[in-house]
C-alpha positions, 0 to 999 in steps of 0.5 A, a space after each residue: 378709225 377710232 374718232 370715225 366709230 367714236 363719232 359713229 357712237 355719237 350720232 348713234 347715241 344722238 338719235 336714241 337719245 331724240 327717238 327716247 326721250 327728246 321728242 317724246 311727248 306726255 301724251 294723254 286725253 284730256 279729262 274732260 273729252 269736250 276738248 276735243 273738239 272742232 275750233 274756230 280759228 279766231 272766232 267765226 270770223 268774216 264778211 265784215 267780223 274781224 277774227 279775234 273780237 267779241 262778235 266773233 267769238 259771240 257766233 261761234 259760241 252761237 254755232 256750238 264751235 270751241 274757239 281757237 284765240 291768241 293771248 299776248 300782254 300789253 305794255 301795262 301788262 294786261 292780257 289781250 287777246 290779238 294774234 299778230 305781234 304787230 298791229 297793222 293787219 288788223 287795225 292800220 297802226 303801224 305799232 307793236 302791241 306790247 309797246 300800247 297799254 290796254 287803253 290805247 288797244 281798245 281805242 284801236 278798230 279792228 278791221 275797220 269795224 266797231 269791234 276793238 281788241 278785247 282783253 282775255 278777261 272780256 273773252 271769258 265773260 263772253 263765253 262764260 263756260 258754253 263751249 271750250 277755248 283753245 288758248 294759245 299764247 304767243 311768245 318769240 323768246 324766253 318771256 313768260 310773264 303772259 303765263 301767270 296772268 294767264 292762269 291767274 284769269 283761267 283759275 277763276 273761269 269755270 269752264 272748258 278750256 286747254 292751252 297750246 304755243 308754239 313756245 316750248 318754254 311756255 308750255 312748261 311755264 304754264 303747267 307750272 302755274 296751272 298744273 292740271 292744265 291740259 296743254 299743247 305743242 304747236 308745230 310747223 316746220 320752222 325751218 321751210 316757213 322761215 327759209 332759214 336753217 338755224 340751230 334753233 329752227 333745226 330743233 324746232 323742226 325736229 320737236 326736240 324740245 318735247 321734254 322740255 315741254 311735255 305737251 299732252 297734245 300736238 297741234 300740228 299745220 296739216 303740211 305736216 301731218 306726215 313729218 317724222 316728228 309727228 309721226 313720232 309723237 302722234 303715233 308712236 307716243 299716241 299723243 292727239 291731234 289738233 290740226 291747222 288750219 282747215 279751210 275747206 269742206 274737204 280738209 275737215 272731212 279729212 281731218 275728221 277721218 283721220 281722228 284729228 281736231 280741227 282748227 277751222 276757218 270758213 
């Protein structure tokens, strides 16, 4: 009777100590209130733009959309801006990214167009300022050499932008080298897109490395705009909502009614 009220306190303390202090959030608005806005995802992308490249980002800037962009390094260790880790989809190479330096990406087509992969540095140039980027960097496991060179180059942009992953560990990284930066958790459930139930999916899933992270904002897959997590984070914690990926007139409609930031496509 004993180890079962011992093991009864346990879970008790577990779930307190999740409800308190794991999923919990930093949670604030940005100061600068043109952040929360509707984003393309990738640029505005389509009939014959590839997602990710110049000409996207270029009519999405031409639209007044802040754009939604993917950064990860190459094998010389430039920031590039991509969203897959490896490079098939979007070009037919059968070949991961970080194993081709910045050269051998810009010699790439995207999509079978003129476009090429650009670097986050061309991006910035692009944009230069006329409307928010919404920066996400990618990152499968505790590497986080993307983050300084990333706030190497946003420390010398003048212009609106904040910064999200799916990375818990980048998240920190990256308030430790842009410490004003306003920066997001990304979330789905990872344990139903993976079909796997790990350890680490489970806290995943379960946004139980918020404090760790202590995102100022969720950017979460609208599947799960109803997930305990989210409601916890969003509505207890009153952290905002960015939502992924709107696809439709009315998903937008929705999410707009809701008081969420769209991340669009179409």
């Amino acid at each position: 009777m004993v180890i079962l009220y011992s093991l009864l306190g346990l879970i008790g303390l577990l779930i307190l100590l999740y409800l308190l202090v794991f999923v919990r959030p930093r949670g604030k608005k940005p100061e600068d209130s043109r952040l929360l806005c509707d984003y393309a995802h990738r640029g505005l992308h389509g009939n014959g733009v590839p997602e990710n490249s110049l000409l996207a980002f270029e009519k999405a800037v031409e639209k007044g959309f802040g754009i939604e962009l993917d950064v990860q390094l190459s094998a010389d260790g430039v920031v590039m801006v991509f969203h897959d880790y490896t490079l098939i989809r979007m070009t037919g190479k059968e070949e991961k990214l970080k194993n081709l330096t910045a050269a051998e990406l810009q010699a790439l087509s995207l999509g079978g167009t003129e476009q090429t992969v650009p670097t986050f540095r061309e991006v910035l140039e692009l944009v230069d300022g006329r409307v928010p980027l919404l920066v996400e960097l990618k990152g499968e496991d505790l590497n986080s050499a993307l983050c300084p060179k990333v706030a190497e180059l946003l420390n010398g942009y003048d212009g609106p932008y904040c910064v999200e992953s799916f990375n818990p560990l980048l998240v920190k990284n990256m308030k430790k080298h842009l410490p004003e930066v306003y920066c997001g958790q990304l979330y789905t459930n990872v344990c139903r897109d993976k079909k796997k139930y790990s350890a680490l999916n489970l806290i995943l899933s379960a946004m139980a490395f918020n404090f760790l992270a202590r995102p100022d904002f969720i950017a979460y897959n609208q599947k799960d705009r109803n997930a305990l997590p989210v409601k916890l984070a969003t509505r207890v914690y009153k952290a905002p909502r960015f939502v992924w990926t709107v696809k439709s007139k009315e998903e937008l409609d929705t999410a707009h009614r809701l008081g969420e930031h769209p991340i669009f496509e179409n």
